[in-house]
ZAMARGU-4260 file (C-alpha; in steps of 0.2 Angstrom, whole numbers, plus 5000, padded with zeros to 4 digits):
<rodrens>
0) 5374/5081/4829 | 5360/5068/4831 | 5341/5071/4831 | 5336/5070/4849 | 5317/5068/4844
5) 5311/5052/4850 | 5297/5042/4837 | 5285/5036/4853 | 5270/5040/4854 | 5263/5057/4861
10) 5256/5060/4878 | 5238/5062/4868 | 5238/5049/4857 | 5239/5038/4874 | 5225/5047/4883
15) 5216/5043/4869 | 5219/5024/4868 | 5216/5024/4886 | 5199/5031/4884 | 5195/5020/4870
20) 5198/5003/4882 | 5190/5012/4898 | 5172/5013/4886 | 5175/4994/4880 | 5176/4989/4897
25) 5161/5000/4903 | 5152/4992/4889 | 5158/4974/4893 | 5157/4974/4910 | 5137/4973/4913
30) 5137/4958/4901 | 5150/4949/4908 | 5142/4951/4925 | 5126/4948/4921 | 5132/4931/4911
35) 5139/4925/4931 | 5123/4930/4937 | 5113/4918/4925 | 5126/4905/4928 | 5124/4905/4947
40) 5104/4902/4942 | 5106/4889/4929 | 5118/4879/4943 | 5106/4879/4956 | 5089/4876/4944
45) 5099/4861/4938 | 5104/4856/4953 | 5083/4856/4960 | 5077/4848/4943 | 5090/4833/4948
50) 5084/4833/4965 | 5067/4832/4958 | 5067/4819/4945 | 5073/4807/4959 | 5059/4812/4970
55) 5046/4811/4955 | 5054/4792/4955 | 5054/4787/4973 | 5035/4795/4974 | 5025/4777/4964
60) 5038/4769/4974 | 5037/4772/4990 | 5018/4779/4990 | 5022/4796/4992 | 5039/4809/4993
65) 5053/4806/5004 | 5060/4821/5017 | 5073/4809/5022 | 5087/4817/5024 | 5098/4803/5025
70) 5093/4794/5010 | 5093/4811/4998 | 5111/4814/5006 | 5117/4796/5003 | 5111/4798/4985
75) 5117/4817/4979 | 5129/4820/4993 | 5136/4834/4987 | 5121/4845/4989 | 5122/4846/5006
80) 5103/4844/5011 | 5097/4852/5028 | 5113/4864/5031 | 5110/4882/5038 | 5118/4885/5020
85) 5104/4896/5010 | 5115/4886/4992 | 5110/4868/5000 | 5094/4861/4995 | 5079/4862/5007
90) 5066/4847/5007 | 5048/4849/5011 | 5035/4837/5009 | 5017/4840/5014 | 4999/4830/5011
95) 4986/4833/4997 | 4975/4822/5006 | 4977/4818/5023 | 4993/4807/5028 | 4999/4806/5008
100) 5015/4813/5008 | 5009/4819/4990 | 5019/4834/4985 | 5035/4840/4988 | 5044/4859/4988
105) 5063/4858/4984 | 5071/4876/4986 | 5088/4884/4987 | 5095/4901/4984 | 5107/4905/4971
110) 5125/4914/4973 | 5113/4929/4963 | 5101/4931/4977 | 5087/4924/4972 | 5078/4909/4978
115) 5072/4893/4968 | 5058/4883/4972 | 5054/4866/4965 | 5036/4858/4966 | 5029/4842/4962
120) 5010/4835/4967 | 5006/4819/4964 | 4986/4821/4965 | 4973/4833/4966 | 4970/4849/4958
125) 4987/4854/4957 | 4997/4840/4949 | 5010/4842/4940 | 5026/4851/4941 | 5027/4869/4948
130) 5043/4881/4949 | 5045/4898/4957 | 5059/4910/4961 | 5059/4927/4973 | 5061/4930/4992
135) 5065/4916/5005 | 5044/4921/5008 | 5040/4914/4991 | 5046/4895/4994 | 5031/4886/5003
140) 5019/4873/4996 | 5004/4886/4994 | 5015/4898/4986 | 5026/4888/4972 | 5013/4886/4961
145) 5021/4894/4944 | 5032/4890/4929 | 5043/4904/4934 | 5058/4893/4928
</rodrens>
């Protein structure tokens, strides 16, 4: 008669290798979310800095920062500027002095949550280059004055 014992494995050597990959993944998970996170940050702070070396260009050019639309559309156009999409890049331009057009706020919110602002100011005390990041509140000429980014 032929031993009817069979060689697999035992019920507890398999709850054991179970619980061994149900702690690696506990332990991988976190940082693989957390890589997607920064990803989604680094795309749209890329994404502004683009933006913004072409505005830091047309600024000696044309005398001051362009909000037009068209003309930022034409030349990235798959940004998708002005869109209700919070992802799209929003344009503001506002005056150092009077009537100058002088600096410039570029912001978008990432897939994260957070939101990216992009300032340049092409005179007064302020020049320079400024970034932020926080709420939809934080994004406005007075407030991205940072290097956050």
């Amino acid at each position: 008669m032929a031993d009817r014992r069979d060689p697999g494995f035992t019920l507890i050597e398999l709850m054991v290798v179970l619980g061994i990959v149900a702690v690696l993944i506990a332990i991988a998970l976190p940082s693989l979310l957390g890589s997607r996170r920064k990803a989604n940050d680094v795309q749209v702070t890329s994404m502004l800095t683009a933006v913004g070396r072409a505005q830091a260009g047309w600024e000696p050019l044309q005398g001051g920062f362009t909000d037009d639309l068209a003309l930022l559309e034409e030349t990235f156009p798959e940004l998708g500027f002005g869109d209700a999409d919070d992802r799209a890049v929003h344009v503001t331009v506002g005056d150092v002095l009077p009537d100058d057009s002088g600096q410039v706020l570029l912001y978008a919110r990432s897939d994260s949550g957070t939101w990216f602002g992009l300032r340049y100011v092409a005179g007064g005390p302020d020049v320079g280059r400024h970034t932020c990041s926080g709420a939809a509140s934080d994004m406005t000429l007075v407030a991205c004055t940072g290097t956050d980014w």
